[in-house]
C-alpha positions in Angstrom: 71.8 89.9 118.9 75.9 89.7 118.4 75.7 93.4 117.4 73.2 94.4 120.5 75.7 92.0 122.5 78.9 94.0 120.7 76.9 97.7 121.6 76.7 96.8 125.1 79.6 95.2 125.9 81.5 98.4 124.0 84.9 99.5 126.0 85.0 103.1 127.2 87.6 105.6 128.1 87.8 106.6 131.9 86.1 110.3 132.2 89.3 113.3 132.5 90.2 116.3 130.6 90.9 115.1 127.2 87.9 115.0 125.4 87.3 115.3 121.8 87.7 118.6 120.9 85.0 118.4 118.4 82.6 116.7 121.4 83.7 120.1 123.7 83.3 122.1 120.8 79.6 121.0 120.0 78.7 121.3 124.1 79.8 124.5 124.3 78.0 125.7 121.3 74.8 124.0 122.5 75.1 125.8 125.9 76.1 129.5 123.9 72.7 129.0 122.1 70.9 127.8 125.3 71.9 131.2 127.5 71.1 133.1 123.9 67.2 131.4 124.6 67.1 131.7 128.3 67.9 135.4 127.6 65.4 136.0 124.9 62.7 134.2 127.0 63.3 136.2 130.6 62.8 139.5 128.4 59.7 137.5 126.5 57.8 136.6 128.8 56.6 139.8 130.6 55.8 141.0 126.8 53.4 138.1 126.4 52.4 137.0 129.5 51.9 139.9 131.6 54.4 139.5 134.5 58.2 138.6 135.1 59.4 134.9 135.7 62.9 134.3 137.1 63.2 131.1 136.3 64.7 131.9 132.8 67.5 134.0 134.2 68.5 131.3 136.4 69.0 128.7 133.9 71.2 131.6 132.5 73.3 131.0 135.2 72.9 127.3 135.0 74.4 127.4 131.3 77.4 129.9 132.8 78.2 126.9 135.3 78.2 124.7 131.9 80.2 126.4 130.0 82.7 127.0 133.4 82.8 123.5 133.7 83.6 122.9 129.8 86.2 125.7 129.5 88.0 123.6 132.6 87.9 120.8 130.4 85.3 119.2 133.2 83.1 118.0 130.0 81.4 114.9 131.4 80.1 117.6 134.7 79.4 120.1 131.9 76.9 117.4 129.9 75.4 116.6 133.1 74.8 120.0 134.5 73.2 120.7 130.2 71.0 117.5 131.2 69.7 118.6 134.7 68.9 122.0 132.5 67.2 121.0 129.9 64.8 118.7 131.8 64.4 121.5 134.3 63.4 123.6 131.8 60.8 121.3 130.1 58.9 120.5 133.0 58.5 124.1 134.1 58.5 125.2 130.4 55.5 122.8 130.1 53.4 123.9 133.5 53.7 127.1 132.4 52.7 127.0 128.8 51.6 123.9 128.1 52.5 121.5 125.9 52.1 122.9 122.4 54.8 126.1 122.6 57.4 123.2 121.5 59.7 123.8 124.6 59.7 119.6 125.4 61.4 119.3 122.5 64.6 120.7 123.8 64.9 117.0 125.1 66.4 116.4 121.2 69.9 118.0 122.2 70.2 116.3 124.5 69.7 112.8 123.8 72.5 113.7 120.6 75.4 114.6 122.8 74.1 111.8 125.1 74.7 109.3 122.3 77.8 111.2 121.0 79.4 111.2 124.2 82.2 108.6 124.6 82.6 108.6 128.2 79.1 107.2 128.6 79.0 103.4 128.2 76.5 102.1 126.3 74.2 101.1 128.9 74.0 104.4 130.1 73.3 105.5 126.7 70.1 103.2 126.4 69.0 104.5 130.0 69.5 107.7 128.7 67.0 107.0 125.9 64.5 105.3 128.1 64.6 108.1 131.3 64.1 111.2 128.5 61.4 108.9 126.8 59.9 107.9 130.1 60.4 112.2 131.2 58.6 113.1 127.4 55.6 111.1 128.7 55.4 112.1 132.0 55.4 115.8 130.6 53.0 114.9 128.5 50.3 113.3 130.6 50.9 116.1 133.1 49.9 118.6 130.3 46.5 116.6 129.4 45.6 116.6 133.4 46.4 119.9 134.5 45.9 123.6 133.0 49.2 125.8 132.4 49.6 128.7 134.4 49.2 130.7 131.7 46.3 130.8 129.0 48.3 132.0 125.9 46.9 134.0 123.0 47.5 133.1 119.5 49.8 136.2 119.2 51.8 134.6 122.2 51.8 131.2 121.4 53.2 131.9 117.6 56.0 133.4 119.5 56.6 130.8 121.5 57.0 128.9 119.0 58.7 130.6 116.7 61.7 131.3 119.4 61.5 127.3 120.5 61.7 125.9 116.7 63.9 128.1 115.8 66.5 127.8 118.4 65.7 124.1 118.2 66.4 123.8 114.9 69.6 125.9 115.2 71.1 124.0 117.7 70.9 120.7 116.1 72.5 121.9 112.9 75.2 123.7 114.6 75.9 120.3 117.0 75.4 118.0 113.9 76.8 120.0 111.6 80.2 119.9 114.2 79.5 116.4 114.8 79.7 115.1 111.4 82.4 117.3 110.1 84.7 115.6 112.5 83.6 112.4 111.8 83.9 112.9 107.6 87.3 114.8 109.0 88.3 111.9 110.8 87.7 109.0 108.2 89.1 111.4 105.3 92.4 111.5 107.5 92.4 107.7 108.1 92.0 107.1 104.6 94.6 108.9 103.9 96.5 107.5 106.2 95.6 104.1 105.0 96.9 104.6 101.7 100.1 106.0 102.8 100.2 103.0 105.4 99.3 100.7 102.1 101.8 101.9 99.7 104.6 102.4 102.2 104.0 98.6 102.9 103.9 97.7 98.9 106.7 100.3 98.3 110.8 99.2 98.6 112.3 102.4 100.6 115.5 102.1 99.3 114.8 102.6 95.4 110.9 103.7 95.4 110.0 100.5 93.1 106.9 99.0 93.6 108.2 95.8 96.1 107.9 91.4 95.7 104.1 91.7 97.9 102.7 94.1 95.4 104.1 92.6 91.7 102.8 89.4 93.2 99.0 91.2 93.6 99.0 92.5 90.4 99.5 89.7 88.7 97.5 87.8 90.6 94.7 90.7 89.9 95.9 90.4 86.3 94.6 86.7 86.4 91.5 87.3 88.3 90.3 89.7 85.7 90.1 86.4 83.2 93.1 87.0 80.9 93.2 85.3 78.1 96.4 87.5 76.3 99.7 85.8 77.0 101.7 87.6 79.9 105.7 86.8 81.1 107.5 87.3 84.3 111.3 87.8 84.2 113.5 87.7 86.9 116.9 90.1 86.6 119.9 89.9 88.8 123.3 92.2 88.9 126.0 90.3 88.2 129.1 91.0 90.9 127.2 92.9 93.1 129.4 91.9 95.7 132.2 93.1 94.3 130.6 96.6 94.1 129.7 96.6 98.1 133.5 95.4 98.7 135.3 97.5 96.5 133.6 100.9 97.0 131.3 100.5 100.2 127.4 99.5 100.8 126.4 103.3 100.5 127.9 102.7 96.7 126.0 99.9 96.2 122.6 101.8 97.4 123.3 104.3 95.0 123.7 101.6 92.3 119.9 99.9 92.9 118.6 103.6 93.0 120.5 104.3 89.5 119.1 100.8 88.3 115.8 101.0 89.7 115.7 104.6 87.5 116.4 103.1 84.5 114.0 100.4 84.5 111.0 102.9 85.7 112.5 105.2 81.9 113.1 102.1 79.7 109.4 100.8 81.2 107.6 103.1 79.1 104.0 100.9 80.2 105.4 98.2 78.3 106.1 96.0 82.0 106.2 96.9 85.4 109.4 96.4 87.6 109.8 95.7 91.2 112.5 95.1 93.9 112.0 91.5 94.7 114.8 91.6 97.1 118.6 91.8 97.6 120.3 92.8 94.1 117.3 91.1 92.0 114.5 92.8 90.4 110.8 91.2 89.0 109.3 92.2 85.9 105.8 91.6 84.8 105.0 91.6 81.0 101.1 91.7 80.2 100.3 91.0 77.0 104.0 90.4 75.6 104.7 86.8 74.4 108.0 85.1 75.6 109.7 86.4 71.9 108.3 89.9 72.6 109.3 89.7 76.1 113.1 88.1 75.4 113.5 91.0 73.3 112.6 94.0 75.6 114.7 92.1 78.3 117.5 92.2 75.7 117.3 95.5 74.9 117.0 96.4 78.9 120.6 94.2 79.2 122.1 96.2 76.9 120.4 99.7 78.4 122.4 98.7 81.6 125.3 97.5 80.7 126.2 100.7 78.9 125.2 103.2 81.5 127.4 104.8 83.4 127.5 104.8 87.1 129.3 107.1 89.6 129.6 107.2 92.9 131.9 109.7 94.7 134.6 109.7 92.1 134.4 105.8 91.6 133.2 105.4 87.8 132.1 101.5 87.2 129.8 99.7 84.6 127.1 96.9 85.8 125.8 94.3 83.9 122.4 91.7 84.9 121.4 88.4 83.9 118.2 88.0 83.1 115.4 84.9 83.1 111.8 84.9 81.3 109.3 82.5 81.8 105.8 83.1 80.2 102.7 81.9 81.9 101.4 78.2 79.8 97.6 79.2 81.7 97.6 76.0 83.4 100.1 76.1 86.0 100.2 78.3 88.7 101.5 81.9 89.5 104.5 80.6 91.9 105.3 78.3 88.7 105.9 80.8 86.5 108.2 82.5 88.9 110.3 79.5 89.9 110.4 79.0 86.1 111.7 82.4 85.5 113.8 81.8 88.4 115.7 78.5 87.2 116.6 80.1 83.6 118.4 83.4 86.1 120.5 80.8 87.4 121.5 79.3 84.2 122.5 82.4 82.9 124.5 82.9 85.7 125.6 79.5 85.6 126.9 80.5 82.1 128.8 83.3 82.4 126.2 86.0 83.3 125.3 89.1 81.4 122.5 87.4 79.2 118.5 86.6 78.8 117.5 83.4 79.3 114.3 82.1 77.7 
């Protein structure tokens, strides 16, 4: 019931000009292939039945009024006047033929750009349904009461019914065919979208490092997937990064977390994943690394950084960081760790900086 409730109570845009193009697309389409019918059928029917009818060539006119209507961008007058058509021509395809040439059928197209079109609110959608149902059977009991006006011979009915299947089956590829390749279009460009929404939001602009929100997933993840190897988070800070933003401006000290953020993505090599957890500090996460292991690769990261050189603009300077490790005991949770890994940074920078703390 809260779905049928949720269908029906469905917002829709005002009718104008700017429908879909793929909806406009698939009405005009449907209308070409209509006139393409109507024609074939005015020229058809003296073939097989022995005498003109007019009544095709004015639905050929009809469908030049649709597609009039559609080229001005008039789509919701364009789907109505296709409506009024194609139940015209059932009823009088039906008292002239009868029922089995098929032509009834040309309800189908009908009741697809019905549902398809999002002007329509949903409860003229489901009247839709129920007045082409409710049309169906009255065209039906009218051809078990009365006679068509013409008694077709095999010869004529196979063509009949050859031209109506055929341009039935036609036009519902074509319109579904337009239909759903906008639709698979559509969700392939808002998945795509999605993940460049997702990993801009996961992604620290200024040095391209993977940012606080996503380290925090992945080692959350990382538990979730029942670890049982030990892991270790470390906490890195630049010592007197003030001093670099003061001395030799904040476009200097950009430069330097891009350089840094560089060297930690090449001295990674898979062995830990870094990411900017804000300010002048960086996270790592170590899975499968011990705190000895982990003290060491830290070490050797210190010692990567305090020996490369950085310049910016002429200025040549050295940076150093202070690093803290904490690994994970499995019995105290994630935030733990970090605070953990968190209180040794500060004693290393309590105690004269450029060191790992363990």
């Amino acid at each position: 019931m809260e779905k049928i409730r949720s269908f029906l109570t469905k917002e829709t845009p005002k009718a104008g000009k700017n429908a879909p193009v793929y909806y406009r697309r698939a009405l005009a389409v449907s209308e070409e292939l209509l006139g393409l019918y109507f024609l074939i059928h005015f020229f058809l029917f003296p073939w097989k039945t022995g005498g003109w009818e007019l009544f095709p060539l004015l639905m050929l006119f009809g469908v030049g009024a649709c597609e009039y209507s559609v080229r001005r961008r008039n789509v919701l007058l364009g789907f109505l006047l296709f409506g009024a058509l194609c139940m015209l021509w059932c009823g009088w395809y039906v008292r002239q033929v009868g029922w089995g040439c098929g032509g009834q059928h040309f309800l189908l197209p009908l009741l697809l750009l019905c549902f398809f079109n999002i002007f329509m609110p949903p409860w003229g959608k489901i009247g839709c349904f129920l007045a082409l149902i409710g049309y169906r059977m009255l065209l039906f009991s009218y051809s078990q009461s009365n006679d068509p006006v013409f008694a077709l011979t095999t010869d004529a009915g196979l063509a009949f019914q050859t031209l109506n299947s055929t341009t039935l089956f036609v036009l519902m590829a074509s319109v579904c065919t337009i239909l759903s390749n906008s639709i698979q279009e559509t969700e392939r460009q808002l998945r795509l979208d999605n993940q460049e929404l997702s990993r801009e939001a996961e992604t620290d602009p200024l040095t391209g490092l993977p940012n606080r929100r996503f380290l925090i997933g992945q080692m959350q993840r990382y538990l979730a997937g029942g670890a049982r190897e030990p892991f270790c988070a470390a906490i890195a800070d630049i010592d007197f990064f003030k001093h670099v933003n003061d001395t030799y401006g904040h476009p200097c000290g950009d430069y330097a977390l891009s350089e840094l953020a560089s060297l930690f993505r090449q001295a990674g090599l898979g062995r830990y994943q870094c990411a900017r957890w804000g300010g002048e500090e960086f996270c790592f996460f170590l899975p499968g690394v011990n705190l000895d292991e982990a003290g060491t690769l830290m070490n050797d990261l210190a010692i990567a950084v305090s020996e490369h050189p950085f310049s910016f603009e002429g200025n040549d300077f050295t940076l150093t960081i202070t690093i803290g490790v904490a690994e994970y005991d499995f019995l105290s949770s994630l935030e733990t760790l970090l605070d953990e890994a968190d209180k040794k940074l500060y004693m290393g920078k309590n105690n004269g900086r450029n060191q790992v703390v363990m």
